[in-house]
N, C-alpha and C positions, 0 to 999 in steps of 0.2 A: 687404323693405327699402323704406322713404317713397324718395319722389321726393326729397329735400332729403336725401336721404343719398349716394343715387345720385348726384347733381351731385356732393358735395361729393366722393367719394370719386373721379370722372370730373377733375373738377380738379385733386386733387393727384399725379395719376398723373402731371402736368406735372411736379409737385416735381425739383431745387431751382429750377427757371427763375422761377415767380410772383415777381413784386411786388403791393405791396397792389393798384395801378392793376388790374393784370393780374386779379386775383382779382372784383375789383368788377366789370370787364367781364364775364368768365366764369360768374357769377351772375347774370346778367342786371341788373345796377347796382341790386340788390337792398342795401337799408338795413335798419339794421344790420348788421353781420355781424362773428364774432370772426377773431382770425389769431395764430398763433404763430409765431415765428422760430427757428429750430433746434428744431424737436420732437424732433430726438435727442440735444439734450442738447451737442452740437457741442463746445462752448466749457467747459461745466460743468453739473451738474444743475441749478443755479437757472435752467437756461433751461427746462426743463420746466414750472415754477410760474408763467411767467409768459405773459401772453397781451394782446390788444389787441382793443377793440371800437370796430370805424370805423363814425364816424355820417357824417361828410362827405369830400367827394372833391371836388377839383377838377383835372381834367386838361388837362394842354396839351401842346403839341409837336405835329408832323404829325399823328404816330398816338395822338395821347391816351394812350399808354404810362409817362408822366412827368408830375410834378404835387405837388401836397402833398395830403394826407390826416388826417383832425383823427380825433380820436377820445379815448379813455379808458385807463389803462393800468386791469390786475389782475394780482395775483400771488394764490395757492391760493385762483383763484376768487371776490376782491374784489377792491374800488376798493381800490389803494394809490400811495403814492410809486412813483413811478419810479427812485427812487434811496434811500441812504440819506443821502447828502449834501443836504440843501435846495439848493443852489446847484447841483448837478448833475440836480436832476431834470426831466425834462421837462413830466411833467404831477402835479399833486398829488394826493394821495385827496379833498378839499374842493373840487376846482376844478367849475363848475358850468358852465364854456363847454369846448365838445370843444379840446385842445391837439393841434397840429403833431406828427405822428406820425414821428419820427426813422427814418431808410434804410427809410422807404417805398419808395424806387424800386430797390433793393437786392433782388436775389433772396434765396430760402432762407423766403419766408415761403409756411405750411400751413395751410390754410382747417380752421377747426374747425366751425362753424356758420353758418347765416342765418338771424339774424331778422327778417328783411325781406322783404318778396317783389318781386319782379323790374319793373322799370319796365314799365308796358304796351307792347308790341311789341320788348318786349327778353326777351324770354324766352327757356329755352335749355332746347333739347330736347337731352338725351344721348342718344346716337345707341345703336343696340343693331344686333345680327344683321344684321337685316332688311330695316336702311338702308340708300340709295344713296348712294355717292358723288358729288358734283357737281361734281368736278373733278380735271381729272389723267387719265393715259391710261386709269382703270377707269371716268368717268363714266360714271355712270346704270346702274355694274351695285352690288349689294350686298355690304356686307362680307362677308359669308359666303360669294358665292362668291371674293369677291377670297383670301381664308382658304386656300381650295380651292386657287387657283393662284399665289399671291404673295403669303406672309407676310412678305416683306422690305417690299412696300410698305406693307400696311395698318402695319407697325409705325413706318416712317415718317411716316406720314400721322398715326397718334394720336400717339406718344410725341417721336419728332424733331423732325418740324416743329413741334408745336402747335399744329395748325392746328383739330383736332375735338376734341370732349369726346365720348367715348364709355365706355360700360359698359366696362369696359377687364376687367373681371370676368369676366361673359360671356363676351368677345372670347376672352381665353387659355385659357379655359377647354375652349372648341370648338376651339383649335387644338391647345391636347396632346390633347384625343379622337380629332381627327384624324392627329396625330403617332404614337399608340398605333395606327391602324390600319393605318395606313403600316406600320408596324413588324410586325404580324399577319400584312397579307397580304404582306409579302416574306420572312419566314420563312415560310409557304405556299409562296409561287412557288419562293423557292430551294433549299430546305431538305428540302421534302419528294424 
């Protein structure tokens, strides 16, 4: 698996929390990049065909979490209306300057792609095994032993709070291995 998969897939494990804001920070304000809103179809299958590529951002508030976001709409993977009403569209298939991207700050939206790479010093390392913690009462030990002794918090730490982008793959992965041995040796211990 590429690195640009790894993120992307480390990101929507936030899923439905992201906003487009959120997603651009999370990739390291990496430009271009596509988004979908209800990838499962939530509301109707026409939301599957369709999708958004954000070329600009502009964020404000305290935490830069809110803002307008321009970009392009497509539906089955091209430029189209955004509507089929002309008066209700937001951006046109012709339009040549990026349009105002509607409940940008709205959760429910899922990172498809980047085709941008990440601003210099913004880049974002998804955390795997290996990593430490840098805050919280497991600082400076690693997920994995945190795994070992406290699966309630790493799953806070990735999934609740949103605070890390991690291989969330890996992560589960090592913890039903270690669930399955849990389970071995106390059928051992009490069983035999």
């Amino acid at each position: 698996m590429n690195n640009n998969q790894k993120l992307i897939d480390a990101v929507n494990c936030k899923f439905p929390q992201n906003n487009l804001i959120e997603l651009y920070y999370n990739i390291g304000r990496a430009l271009p990049f596509t988004a979908q809103r209800f990838p499962d179809g939530r509301v109707s299958d026409w939301y599957r065909n369709q999708y958004v590529q954000v070329v600009k951002v502009e964020p404000h508030g305290r935490f830069g979490k809110y803002g307008k976001v321009y970009g392009y709409y497509f539906r089955n993977g091209e430029r189209a209306d955004s509507s089929d009403s002309p008066e209700d569209s937001w951006c046109k298939k012709e339009d040549t300057e990026p349009k105002e991207i509607p409940c940008c700050g709205c959760g429910s939206w899922f990172l498809l792609d980047i085709q941008g790479e990440p601003i210099e010093g913004n880049e974002v390392k998804v955390l795997g095994l290996d990593d430490i913690f840098t805050f919280g009462k497991y600082k400076d030990r690693t997920i994995k032993e945190v795994i070992d002794t406290d699966w309630n918090y790493v799953k806070w730490a990735i999934i609740d709070s949103q605070r890390l982008i991690a291989d969330i793959d890996a992560i589960v992965e090592y913890h039903k291995g270690k669930m399955v041995l849990r389970q071995i040796w106390w059928y051992f211990f009490y069983c035999e």
